[in-house]
C-alpha positions in Angstrom: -16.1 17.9 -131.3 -16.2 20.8 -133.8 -16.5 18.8 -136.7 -19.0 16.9 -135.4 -20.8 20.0 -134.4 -19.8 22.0 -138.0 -21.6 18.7 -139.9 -24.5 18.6 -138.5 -26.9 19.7 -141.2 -29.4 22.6 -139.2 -26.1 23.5 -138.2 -24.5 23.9 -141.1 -27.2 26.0 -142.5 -27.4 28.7 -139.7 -23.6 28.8 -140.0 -23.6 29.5 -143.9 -26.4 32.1 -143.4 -24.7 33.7 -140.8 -21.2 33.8 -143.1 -23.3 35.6 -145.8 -23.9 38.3 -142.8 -20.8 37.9 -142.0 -18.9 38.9 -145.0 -21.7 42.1 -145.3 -20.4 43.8 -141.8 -16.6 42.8 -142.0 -16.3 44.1 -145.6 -18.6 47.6 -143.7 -16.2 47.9 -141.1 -13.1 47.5 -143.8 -15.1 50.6 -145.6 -15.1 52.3 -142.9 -10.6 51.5 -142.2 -10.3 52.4 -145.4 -12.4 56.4 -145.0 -10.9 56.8 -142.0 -7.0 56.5 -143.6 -8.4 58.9 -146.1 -9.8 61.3 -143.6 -5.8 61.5 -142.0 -4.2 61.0 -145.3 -6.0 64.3 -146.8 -5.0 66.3 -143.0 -1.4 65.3 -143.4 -1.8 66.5 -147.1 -3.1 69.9 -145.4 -0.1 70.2 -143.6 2.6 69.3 -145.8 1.3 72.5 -148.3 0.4 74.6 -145.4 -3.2 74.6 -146.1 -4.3 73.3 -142.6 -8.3 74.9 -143.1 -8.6 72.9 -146.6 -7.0 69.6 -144.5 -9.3 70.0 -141.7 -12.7 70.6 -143.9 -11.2 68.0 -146.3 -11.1 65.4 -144.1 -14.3 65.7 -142.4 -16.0 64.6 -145.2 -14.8 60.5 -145.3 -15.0 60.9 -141.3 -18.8 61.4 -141.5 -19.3 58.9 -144.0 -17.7 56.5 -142.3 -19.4 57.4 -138.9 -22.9 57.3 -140.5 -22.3 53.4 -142.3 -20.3 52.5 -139.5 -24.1 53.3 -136.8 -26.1 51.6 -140.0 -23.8 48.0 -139.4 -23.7 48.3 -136.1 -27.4 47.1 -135.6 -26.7 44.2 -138.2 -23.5 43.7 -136.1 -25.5 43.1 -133.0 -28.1 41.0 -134.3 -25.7 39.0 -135.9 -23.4 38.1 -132.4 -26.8 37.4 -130.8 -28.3 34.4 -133.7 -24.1 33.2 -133.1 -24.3 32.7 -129.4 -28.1 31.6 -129.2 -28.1 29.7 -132.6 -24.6 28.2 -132.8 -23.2 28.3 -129.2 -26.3 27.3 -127.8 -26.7 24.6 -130.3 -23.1 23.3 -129.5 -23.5 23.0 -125.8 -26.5 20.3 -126.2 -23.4 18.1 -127.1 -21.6 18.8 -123.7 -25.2 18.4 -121.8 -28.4 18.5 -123.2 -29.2 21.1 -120.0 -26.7 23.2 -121.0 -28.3 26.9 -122.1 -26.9 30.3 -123.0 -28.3 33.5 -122.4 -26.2 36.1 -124.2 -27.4 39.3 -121.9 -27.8 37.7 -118.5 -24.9 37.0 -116.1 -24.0 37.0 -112.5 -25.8 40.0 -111.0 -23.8 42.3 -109.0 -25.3 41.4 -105.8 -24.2 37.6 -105.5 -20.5 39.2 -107.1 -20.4 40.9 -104.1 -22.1 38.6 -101.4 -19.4 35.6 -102.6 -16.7 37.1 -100.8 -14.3 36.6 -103.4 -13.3 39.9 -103.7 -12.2 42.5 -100.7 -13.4 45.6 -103.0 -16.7 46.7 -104.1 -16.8 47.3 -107.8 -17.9 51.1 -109.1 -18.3 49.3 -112.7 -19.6 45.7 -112.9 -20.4 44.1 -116.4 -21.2 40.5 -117.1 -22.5 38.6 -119.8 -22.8 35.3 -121.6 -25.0 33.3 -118.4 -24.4 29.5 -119.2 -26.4 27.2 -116.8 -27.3 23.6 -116.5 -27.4 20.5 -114.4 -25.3 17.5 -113.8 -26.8 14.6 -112.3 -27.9 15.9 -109.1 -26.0 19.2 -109.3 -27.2 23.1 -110.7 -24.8 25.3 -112.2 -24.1 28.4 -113.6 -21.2 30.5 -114.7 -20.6 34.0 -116.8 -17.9 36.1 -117.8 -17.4 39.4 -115.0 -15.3 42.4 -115.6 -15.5 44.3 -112.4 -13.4 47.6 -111.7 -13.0 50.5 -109.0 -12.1 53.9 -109.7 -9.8 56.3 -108.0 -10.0 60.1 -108.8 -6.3 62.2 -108.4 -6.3 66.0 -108.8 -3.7 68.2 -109.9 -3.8 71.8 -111.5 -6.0 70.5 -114.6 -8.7 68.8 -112.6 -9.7 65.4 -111.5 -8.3 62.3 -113.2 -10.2 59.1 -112.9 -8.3 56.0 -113.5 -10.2 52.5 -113.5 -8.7 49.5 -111.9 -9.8 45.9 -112.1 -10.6 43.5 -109.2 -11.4 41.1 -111.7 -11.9 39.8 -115.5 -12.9 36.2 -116.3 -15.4 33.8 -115.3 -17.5 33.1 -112.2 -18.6 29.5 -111.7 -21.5 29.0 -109.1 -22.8 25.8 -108.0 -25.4 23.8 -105.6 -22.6 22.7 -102.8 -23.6 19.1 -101.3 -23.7 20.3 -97.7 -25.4 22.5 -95.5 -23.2 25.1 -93.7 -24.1 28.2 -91.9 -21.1 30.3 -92.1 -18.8 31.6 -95.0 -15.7 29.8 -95.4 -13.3 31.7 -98.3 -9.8 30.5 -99.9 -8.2 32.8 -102.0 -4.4 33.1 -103.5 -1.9 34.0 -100.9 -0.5 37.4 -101.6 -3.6 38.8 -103.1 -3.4 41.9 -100.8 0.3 42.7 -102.4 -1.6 42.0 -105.9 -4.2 44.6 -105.1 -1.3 46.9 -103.6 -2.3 50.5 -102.5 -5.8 50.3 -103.0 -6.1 47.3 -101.1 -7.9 49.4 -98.2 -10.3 50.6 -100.2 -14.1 49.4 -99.7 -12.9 46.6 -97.7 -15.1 44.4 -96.7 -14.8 43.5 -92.8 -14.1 39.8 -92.4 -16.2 40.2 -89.2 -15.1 37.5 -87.1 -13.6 35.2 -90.0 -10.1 33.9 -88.6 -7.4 32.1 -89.9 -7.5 28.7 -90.9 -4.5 26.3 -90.9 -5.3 23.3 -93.0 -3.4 19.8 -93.0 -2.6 19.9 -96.6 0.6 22.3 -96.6 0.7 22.5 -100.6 -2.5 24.2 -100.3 -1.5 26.5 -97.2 1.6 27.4 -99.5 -1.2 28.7 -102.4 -4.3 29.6 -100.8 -5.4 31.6 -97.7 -8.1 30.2 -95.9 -10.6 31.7 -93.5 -13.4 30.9 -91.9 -16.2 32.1 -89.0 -15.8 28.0 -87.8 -12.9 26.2 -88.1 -14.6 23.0 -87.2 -16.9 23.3 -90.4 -14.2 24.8 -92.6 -12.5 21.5 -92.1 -15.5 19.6 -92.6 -16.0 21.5 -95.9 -12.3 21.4 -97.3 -11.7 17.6 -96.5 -8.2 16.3 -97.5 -10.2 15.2 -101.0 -11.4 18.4 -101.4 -8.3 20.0 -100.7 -6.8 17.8 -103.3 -9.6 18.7 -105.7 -9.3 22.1 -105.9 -5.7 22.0 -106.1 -5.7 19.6 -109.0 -8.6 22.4 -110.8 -5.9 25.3 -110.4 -3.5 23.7 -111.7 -5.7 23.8 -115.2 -6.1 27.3 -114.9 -4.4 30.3 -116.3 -4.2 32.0 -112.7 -4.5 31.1 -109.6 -8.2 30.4 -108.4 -10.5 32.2 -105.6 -13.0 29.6 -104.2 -16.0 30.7 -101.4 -18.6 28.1 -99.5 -21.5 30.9 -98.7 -25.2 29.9 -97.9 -25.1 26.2 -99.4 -23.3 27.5 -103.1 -20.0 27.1 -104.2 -17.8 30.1 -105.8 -15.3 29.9 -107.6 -12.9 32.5 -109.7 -11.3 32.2 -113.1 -9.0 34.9 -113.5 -9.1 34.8 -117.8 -8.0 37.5 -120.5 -10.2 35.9 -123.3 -13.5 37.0 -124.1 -15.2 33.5 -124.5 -18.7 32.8 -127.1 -17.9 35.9 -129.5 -18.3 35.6 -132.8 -15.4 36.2 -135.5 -15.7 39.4 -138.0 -13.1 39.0 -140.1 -12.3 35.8 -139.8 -14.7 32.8 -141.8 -17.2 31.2 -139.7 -16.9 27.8 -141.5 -13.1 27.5 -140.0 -13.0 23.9 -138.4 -11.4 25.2 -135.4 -14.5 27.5 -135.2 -15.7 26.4 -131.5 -12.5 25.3 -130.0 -12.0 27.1 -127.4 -15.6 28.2 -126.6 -16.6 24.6 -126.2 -13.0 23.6 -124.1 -13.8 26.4 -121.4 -17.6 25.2 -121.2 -16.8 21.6 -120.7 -14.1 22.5 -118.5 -16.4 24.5 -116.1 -18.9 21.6 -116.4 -16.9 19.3 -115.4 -16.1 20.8 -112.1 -19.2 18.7 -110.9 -17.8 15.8 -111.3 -14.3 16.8 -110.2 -15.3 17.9 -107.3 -17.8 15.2 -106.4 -20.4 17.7 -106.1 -23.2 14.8 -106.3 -22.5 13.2 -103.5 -24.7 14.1 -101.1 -23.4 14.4 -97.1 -24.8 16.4 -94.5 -28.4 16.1 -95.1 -28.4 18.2 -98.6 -30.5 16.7 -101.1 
């Protein structure tokens, strides 16, 4: 698919502009490497003849030059990710779905993060980025990369120490479920508490009168944690096909996956380390392999639709 996507001509052209600017800010930022090495070169030079004030002052000078090119690039820098994602990654996901659409600054806000029920902690630091959305067949979608973290603050005899945890880093898949349900119904990885560990306790959500749910599939009992406010409609949601479904879609990913049913949408949880739809910097945008992976998590996420026969349309929803 890349080479089809690097040929096309319009393509081509925004990609070879875009090298051009690429070249300008990773050959900056090398600049910048190399005043930097000075700057600690000429304070270990300080040392070694026990001159430290002539090290110090001596080295100040490449540190500010490199500070002040490093804030002139950084604007290009920006501009530059943004024409990548909208021009190139945008372009490349018409061949996947011609509804597909990127918006590089948008993402899952922290409201729907937290009314999922995916997660037992509220985050104190939520970022998210990279909102892809579309439609298949019947079906709306959306998805976006969320790092989300808690703090805890420890004192000793030098002061308060915050440390940052995270809940979770990867991608957030939403989509238009094909039934009506009134209550929440949420599967996540068994031993998720023991994952979280201490700070389990912390900012837990109350699963109100959620309860246990004991499914017939006893693979997916062995993975996933079920619970529900109805059991009758938890089973009507996870049928022994949908069971089957989801259990197929985590064996595809990296991690084990967190799935909730909430007000007529589907959630569901990619735990990921990769930061997806970045551009390279000192690497060559013309490289074949350019969109690989971009384009494999994208289609992946898309095809949860189909996977999950999303489009067919039961209890009334339409």
């Amino acid at each position: 698919m890349d080479s089809e996507v690097n040929s096309k001509a319009n393509l081509q052209e925004i990609l070879n502009t875009l090298e051009v600017d690429r070249k300008k800010i990773a050959e900056t930022y090398q600049t910048c490497y190399i005043l930097i090495g000075l700057a600690v070169l000429i304070l270990v030079i300080g040392f070694i003849i026990r001159f430290v004030p002539l090290g110090i002052i001596g080295c100040l000078v490449p540190i500010i030059i490199a500070i002040v090119i490093y804030l002139r690039i950084e604007k290009d820098a920006v501009k530059y990710k943004d024409a990548y994602k909208i021009n190139v990654v945008g372009a490349a996901l018409k061949d996947i779905n011609e509804t597909l659409t990127i918006t590089p600054y948008n993402g899952l806000p922290q409201y729907e993060f937290i009314s999922s029920e995916l997660f037992t902690t509220r985050p104190d630091r939520y970022k998210t980025q990279d909102l892809i959305s579309g439609t298949a067949d019947k079906t709306s979608f959306w998805f976006a990369e969320v790092h989300a973290e808690y703090k805890t603050e420890t004192r000793d005899k030098n002061g308060t120490k915050t440390t940052w945890h995270t809940i979770f880093k990867g991608i957030i898949f939403v989509a238009d479920f094909n039934k009506n349900f009134n209550v929440s119904t949420i599967v996540r990885p068994k031993g998720i508490a023991d994952a979280i560990g201490s700070w389990f306790s912390k900012n837990v959500f109350s699963f109100g009168n959620s309860e246990l749910v004991h499914l017939e599939n006893t693979v997916f009992d062995e993975i996933f944690v079920t619970y529900s406010k109805n059991q009758i409609e938890a089973r009507y949601i996870l049928t022994p096909a949908m069971m089957e479904r989801i259990l197929d879609l985590n064996k595809k990913s990296d991690d084990t996956i967190s799935v909730s049913f909430i007000n007529s949408k589907m959630y569901i949880a990619f735990p990921l380390s990769h930061n997806y739809f970045e551009p390279p910097i000192h690497s060559s945008l013309l490289a074949p392999d350019l969109l690989t992976d971009d384009l494999s998590i994208v289609k992946f996420m898309h095809d949860i639709v189909h996977e999950l026969d999303l489009n067919t349309r039961i209890w009334g929803k339409e």
